[in-house]
Backbone as CSV, one residue per row, in Angstrom:
resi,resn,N_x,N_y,N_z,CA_x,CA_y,CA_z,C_x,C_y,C_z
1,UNK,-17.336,-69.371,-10.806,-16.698,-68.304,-10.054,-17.320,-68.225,-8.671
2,UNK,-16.310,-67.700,-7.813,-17.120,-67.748,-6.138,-17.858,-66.613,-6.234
3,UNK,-18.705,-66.363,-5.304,-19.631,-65.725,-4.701,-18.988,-64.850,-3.722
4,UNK,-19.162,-63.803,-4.019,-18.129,-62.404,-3.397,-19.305,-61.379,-2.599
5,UNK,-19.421,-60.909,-1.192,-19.984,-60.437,0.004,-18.949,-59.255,0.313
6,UNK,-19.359,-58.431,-0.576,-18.518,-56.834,0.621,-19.423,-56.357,1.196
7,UNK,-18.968,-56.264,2.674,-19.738,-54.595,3.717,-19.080,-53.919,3.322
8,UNK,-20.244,-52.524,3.127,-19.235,-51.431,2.921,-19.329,-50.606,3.592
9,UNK,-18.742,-49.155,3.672,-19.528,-47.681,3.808,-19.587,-46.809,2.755
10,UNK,-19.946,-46.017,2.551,-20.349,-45.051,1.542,-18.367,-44.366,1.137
11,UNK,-17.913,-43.673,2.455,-16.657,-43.474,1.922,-15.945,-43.877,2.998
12,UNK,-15.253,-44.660,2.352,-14.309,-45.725,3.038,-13.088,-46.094,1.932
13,UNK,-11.891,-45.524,1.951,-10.843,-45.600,1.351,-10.513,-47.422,1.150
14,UNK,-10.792,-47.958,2.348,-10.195,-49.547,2.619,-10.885,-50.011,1.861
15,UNK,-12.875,-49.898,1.554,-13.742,-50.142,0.796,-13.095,-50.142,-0.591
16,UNK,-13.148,-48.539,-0.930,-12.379,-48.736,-2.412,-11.335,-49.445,-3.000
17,UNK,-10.249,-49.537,-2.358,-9.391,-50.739,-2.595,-9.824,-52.143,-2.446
18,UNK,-10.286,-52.538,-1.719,-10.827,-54.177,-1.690,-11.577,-54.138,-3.415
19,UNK,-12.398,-53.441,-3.283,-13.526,-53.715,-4.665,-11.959,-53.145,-5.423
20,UNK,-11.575,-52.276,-5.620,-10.785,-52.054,-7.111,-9.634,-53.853,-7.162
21,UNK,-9.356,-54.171,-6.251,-8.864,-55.576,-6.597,-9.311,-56.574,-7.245
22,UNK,-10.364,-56.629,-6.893,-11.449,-57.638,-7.441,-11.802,-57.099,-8.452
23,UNK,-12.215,-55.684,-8.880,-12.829,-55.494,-10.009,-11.640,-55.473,-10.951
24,UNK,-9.739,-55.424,-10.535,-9.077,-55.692,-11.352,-9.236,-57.327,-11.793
25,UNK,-9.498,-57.863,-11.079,-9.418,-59.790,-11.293,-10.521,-60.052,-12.269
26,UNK,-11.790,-58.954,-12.600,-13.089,-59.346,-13.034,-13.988,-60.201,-12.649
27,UNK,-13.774,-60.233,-11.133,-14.884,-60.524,-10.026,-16.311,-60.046,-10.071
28,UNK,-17.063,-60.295,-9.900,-18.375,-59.649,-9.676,-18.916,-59.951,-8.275
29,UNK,-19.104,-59.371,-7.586,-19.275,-58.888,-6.212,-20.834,-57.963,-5.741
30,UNK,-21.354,-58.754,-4.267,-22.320,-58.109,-3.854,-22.044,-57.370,-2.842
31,UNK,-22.954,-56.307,-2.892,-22.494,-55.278,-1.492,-23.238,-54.908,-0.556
32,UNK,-23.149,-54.669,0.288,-24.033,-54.137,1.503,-23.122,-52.988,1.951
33,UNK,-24.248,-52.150,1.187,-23.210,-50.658,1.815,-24.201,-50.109,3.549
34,UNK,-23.136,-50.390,4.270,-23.799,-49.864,6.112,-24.186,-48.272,6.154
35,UNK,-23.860,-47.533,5.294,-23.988,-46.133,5.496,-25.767,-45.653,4.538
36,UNK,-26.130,-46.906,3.777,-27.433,-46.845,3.708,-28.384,-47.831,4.576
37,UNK,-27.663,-48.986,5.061,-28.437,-49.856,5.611,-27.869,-50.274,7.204
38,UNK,-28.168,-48.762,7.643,-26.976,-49.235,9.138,-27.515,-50.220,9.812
39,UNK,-28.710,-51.003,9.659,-29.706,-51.951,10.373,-29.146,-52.988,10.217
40,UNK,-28.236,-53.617,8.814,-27.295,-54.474,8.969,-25.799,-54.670,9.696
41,UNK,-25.775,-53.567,10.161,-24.002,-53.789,10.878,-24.473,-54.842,11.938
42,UNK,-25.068,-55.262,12.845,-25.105,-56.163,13.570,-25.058,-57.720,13.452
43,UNK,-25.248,-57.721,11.548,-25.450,-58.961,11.343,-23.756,-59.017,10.930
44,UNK,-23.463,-58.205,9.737,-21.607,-58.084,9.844,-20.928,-58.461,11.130
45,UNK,-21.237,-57.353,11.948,-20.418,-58.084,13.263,-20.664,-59.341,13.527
46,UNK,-21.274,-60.401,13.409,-21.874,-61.284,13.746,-20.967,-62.543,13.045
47,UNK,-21.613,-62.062,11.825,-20.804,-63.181,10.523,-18.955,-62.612,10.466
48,UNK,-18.819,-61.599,11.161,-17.369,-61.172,10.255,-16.615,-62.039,12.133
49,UNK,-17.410,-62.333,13.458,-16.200,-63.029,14.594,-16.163,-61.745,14.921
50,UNK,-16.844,-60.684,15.175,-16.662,-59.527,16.062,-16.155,-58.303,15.796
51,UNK,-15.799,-58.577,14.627,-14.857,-57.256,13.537,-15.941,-56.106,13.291
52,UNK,-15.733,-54.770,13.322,-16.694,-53.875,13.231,-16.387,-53.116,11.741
53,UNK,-14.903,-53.503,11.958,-14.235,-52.119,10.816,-15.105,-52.699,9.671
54,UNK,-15.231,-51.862,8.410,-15.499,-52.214,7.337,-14.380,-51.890,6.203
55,UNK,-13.814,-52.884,5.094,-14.897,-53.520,4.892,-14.904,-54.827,5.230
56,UNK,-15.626,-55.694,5.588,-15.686,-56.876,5.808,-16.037,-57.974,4.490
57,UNK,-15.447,-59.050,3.578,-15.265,-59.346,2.859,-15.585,-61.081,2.879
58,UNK,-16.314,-61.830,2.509,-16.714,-63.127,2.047,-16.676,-63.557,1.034
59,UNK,-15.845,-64.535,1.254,-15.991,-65.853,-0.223,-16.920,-66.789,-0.114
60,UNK,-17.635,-66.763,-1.237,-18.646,-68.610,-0.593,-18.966,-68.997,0.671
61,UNK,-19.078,-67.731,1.389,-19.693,-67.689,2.568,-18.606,-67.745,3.861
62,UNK,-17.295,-67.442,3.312,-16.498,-67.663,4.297,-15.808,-66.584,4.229
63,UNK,-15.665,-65.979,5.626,-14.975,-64.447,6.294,-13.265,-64.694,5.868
64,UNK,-13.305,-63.776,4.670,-11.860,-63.688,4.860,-11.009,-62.577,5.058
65,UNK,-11.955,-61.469,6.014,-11.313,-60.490,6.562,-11.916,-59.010,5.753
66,UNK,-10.359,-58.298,5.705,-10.755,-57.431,5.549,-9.926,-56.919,4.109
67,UNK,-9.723,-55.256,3.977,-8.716,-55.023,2.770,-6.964,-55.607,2.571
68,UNK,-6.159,-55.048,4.267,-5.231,-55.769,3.770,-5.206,-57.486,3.942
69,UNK,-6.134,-58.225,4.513,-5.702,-59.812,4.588,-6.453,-59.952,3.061
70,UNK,-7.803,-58.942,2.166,-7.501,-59.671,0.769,-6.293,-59.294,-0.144
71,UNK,-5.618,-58.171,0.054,-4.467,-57.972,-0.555,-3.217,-59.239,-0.232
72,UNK,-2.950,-59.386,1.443,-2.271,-60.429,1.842,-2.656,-61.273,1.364
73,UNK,-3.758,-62.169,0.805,-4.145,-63.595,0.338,-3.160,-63.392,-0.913
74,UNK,-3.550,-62.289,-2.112,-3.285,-62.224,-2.965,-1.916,-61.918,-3.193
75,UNK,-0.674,-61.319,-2.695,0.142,-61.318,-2.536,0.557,-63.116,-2.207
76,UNK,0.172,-63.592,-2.036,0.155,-65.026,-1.519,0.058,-66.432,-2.815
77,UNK,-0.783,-65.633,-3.468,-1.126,-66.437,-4.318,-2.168,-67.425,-4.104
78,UNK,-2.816,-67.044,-2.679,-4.219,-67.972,-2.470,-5.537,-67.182,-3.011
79,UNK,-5.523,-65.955,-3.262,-6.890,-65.264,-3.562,-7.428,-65.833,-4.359
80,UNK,-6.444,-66.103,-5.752,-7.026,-66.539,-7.245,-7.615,-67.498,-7.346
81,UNK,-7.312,-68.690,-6.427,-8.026,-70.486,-5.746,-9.135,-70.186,-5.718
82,UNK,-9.193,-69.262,-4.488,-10.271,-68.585,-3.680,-11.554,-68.015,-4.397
83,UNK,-11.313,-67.556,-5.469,-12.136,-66.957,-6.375,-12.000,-67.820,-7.244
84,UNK,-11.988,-68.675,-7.504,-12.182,-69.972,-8.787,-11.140,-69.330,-10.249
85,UNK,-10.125,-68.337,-10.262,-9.762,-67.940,-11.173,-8.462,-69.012,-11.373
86,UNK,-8.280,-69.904,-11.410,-7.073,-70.744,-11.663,-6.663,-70.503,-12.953
């Protein structure tokens, strides 16, 4: 299974939906919530190409946005690849 990277914030509606997707797929996912560790938003901006919003979202080390482009993948039928769930 891939290796799953959410930024988060503490309350962040977009947050909750990204993770309730994944936790519908039975993903297991790491988080960096910014509203305890605001010392990391600089590295997010960094790795996410300049994006501030959260949440910011990684597969296997690769930025694939945010809540709606993981909904858009998945609507797509590329998320499930993406996450090794074939």
């Amino acid at each position: 299974m891939a290796q799953v990277l959410i930024y988060s914030t503490t309350v962040c509606p977009y947050c909750v939906r990204a993770k309730a997707l994944l936790k519908k797929k039975g993903v297991q996912y790491d988080e960096i919530n910014l509203t305890e560790q605001p010392e990391l938003r600089e590295e997010m901006i960094q790795k996410a190409g300049g994006r501030r919003t959260v949440p910011q979202i990684f597969i296997d080390g690769n930025h694939v946005g945010g809540c709606d482009d993981i909904h858009a993948l998945d609507a797509e039928g590329k998320l499930d690849p993406m996450l090794g769930l074939n």
